[in-house]
C-alpha angles and dihedrals in degrees: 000000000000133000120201114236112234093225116032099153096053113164127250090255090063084066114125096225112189118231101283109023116098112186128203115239093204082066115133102235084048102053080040093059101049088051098063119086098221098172089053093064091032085080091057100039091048084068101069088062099066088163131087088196127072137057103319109256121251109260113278082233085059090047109048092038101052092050082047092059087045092057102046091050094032088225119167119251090264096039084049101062086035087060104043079048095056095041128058100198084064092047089057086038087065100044102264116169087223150334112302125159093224125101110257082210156355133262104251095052086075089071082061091047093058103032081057099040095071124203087243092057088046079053104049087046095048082054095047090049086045091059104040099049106118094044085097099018103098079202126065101205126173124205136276095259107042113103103178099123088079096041116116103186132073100276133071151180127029130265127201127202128178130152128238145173126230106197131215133229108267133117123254111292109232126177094241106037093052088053091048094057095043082057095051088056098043093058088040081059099043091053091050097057090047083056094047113034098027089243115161106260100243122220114270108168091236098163096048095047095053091044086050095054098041085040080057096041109048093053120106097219118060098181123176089259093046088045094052095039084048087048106047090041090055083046094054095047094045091046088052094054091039084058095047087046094054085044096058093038093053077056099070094257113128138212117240125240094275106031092062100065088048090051097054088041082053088046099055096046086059100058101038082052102051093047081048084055101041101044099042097245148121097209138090137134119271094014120197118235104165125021092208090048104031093171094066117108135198114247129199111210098164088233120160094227088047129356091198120043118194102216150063120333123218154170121224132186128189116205136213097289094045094256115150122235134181106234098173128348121177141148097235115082095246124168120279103210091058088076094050091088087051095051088050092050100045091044074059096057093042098053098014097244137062124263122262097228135015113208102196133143128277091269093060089059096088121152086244092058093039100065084041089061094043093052087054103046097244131143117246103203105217138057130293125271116265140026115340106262115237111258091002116164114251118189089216091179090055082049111056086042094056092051082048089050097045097061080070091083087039085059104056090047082053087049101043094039096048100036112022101034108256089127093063118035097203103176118086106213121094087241096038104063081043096061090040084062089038080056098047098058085049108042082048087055103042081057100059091035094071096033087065101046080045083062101032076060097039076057106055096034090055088039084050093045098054085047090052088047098046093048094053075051104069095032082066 
């Protein structure tokens, strides 16, 4: 159940301080704290409890911002409640009435925080934060790169959309040693089904298969002929097991709850990875990368560093003030240029007209986006489709300042991969990895967020103070 706490957005004075401890109240956390709206998402988060019976839920101010603090310095669940025990400004930061050297938590409660606090909840209040920026900002600034103030026509402002992948942490799928470690799970099962149910343990070859795949991985050369022996043999083990399993289960012996989701995994890699091995080819739909985490799909990116990537796929724009939004994220490797239309659309709904100019790669240049960007006025960066025309006038200078313009989107992948955990997807659920990337985008926000109001503050204070000078001035 949860019970909503009659004052969530209590001040710094409330703060219960020791003898002794005198806290700033400039501090970071603190100002971060005041700037969030936390009745606003309680509504939201009190519908994931239906129920009045049960232990009463942890605050949704305890729980966001915990996993906040966990993204910006990238802890571990148990490094993270040692640290908000140890620091009182986390301790305000959460939501604590007041200092106490006691743990708010444990560790394992901050799997609950983030398999409740979906990726589409992180979304709707980045958008209300979005939109609700300047309530509290004495200055009202645009970004580097927005250059509506000279624009004439009906649209106005820049938007800004690349994909990106944010991989998870798995080892390197490889054919055969996915197929070793199906077989490894599929003996565990059967002998748990000869300790449970009394079955005679069939025969499954375990030593000489284990001997066949480290024979084939520890040696230095993997040619064609090596990869397909290594292959057939691990087939041929995994098909054995697979047949002992449906015999025992037309028997009347069941699987037990776990163990259910892992066999048809099982199942389906091999099969994926028979038809791979029949018909000469590394290719098939809904191909499994990992067996713990089966959702999970190989993308090619054509990067340098890694042409395929093993993780969640997504669109990001970034808009006129520099602010990050998740357009698309999915774990199937979709097409990128097909959410262009959407992003325009919704940047439409946000500001109420289109953009001027759209400053996206080479894929999002389709002939269908194209003439929807022509009917609504709006610039395509890019060239044009086709081959180059003789003596055609290029603008050089809009050019180079839409390619400028454009590693703005670059930088904030490089911001939100190296400090706030996008390069490395650590959690292991489907929503949850969902909600770590969701994260991500708003802690990288909120951040900049409060960096800018810090210096719209830092430039009236230092305007007020030269008028305050030059009028002591005068009076003297």
């Amino acid at each position: 159940m949860y019970r909503p706490i009659e004052k969530l957005q209590h001040s710094f004075l409330d703060f219960n301080q020791p003898m002794g401890l005198k806290m700033n109240p400039g501090n970071r956390w603190v100002k971060l704290a005041d700037l969030i709206p936390w009745k606003k998402f309680e509504t939201k988060y009190a519908e994931q409890f239906p129920n009045n019976t049960g232990n009463v839920a942890k605050p949704l101010r305890m729980a966001l911002e915990s996993l906040i603090i966990q993204t910006k310095f990238q802890y571990s669940d148990r490094e993270l409640v040692e640290q908000i025990t140890e620091n009182p400004y986390l301790q305000y930061f959460i939501g604590l009435p007041g200092y106490q050297e006691e743990a708010p938590f444990d560790a394992s409660t901050l799997v609950l925080f983030r398999k409740r606090i979906s990726a589409e909840m992180i979304m709707e209040a980045n958008e209300y934060m979005l939109g609700h920026k300047n309530d509290k900002n004495p200055l009202v600034s645009g970004g580097s790169f927005d250059d509506s103030e000279t624009n004439t026509s009906e649209n106005k402002g820049t938007l800004i959309l690349d994909a990106t992948c944010a991989p998870a942490n798995i080892r390197y799928p490889q054919d055969v040693s996915l197929l070793n470690e199906a077989r490894e799970k599929l003996e565990t099962i059967l002998y748990r089904f000869h300790k449970a149910y009394g079955l005679p343990l069939p025969r499954r070859y375990k030593r000489k298969a284990r001997k066949d795949y480290l024979a084939f991985a520890k040696s230095k050369k993997h040619t064609n002929k090596n990869i397909r022996k290594a292959l057939r043999k691990q087939l041929g083990y995994v098909s054995r097991d697979i047949k002992y399993l449906e015999q025992f289960m037309r028997d009347g012996y069941a699987l037990k709850g776990n163990e259910i989701s892992l066999y048809l995994t099982i199942v389906t890699l091999y099969e994926q990875q028979k038809y791979m091995y029949d018909n000469q080819t590394h290719t098939v739909e809904h191909r499994i990368v990992s067996i713990a985490q089966p959702w999970l799909r190989p993308i090619v990116r054509g990067k340098v560093k890694a042409l395929v990537e093993f993780g969640v796929k997504l669109d990001l724009s970034i808009d006129s003030e520099g602010y990050s939004r998740i357009e698309k994220i999915s774990f199937e490797a979709y097409n990128e240029s097909r959410s262009l239309m959407g992003a325009i659309e919704r940047f439409k709904e946000r500001i109420g007209y289109y953009p001027e100019r759209v400053l996206a790669d080479q894929i999002y240049r389709t002939r269908e986006n194209r003439a929807f960007c022509k009917g609504h006025g709006i610039r395509l960066s890019g060239p044009k489709l086709g081959r180059p025309i003789p003596n055609a006038k290029i603008d050089k200078k809009q050019e180079y300042q839409d390619n400028t313009d454009r590693i703005e989107v670059e930088r904030a992948f490089s911001l939100d991969k190296r400090c706030y955990g996008m390069g490395c997807i650590t959690t292991k659920l489907k929503e949850t990895q969902l909600t770590s990337i969701a994260l991500s985008v708003f802690v990288s926000n909120l951040f900049k967020m409060q960096r800018r109001i810090l210096f719209a503050f830092l430039y009236l204070f230092r305007k007020r103070s030269r008028y305050w000078y030059k009028e002591l001035q005068i009076s003297a």
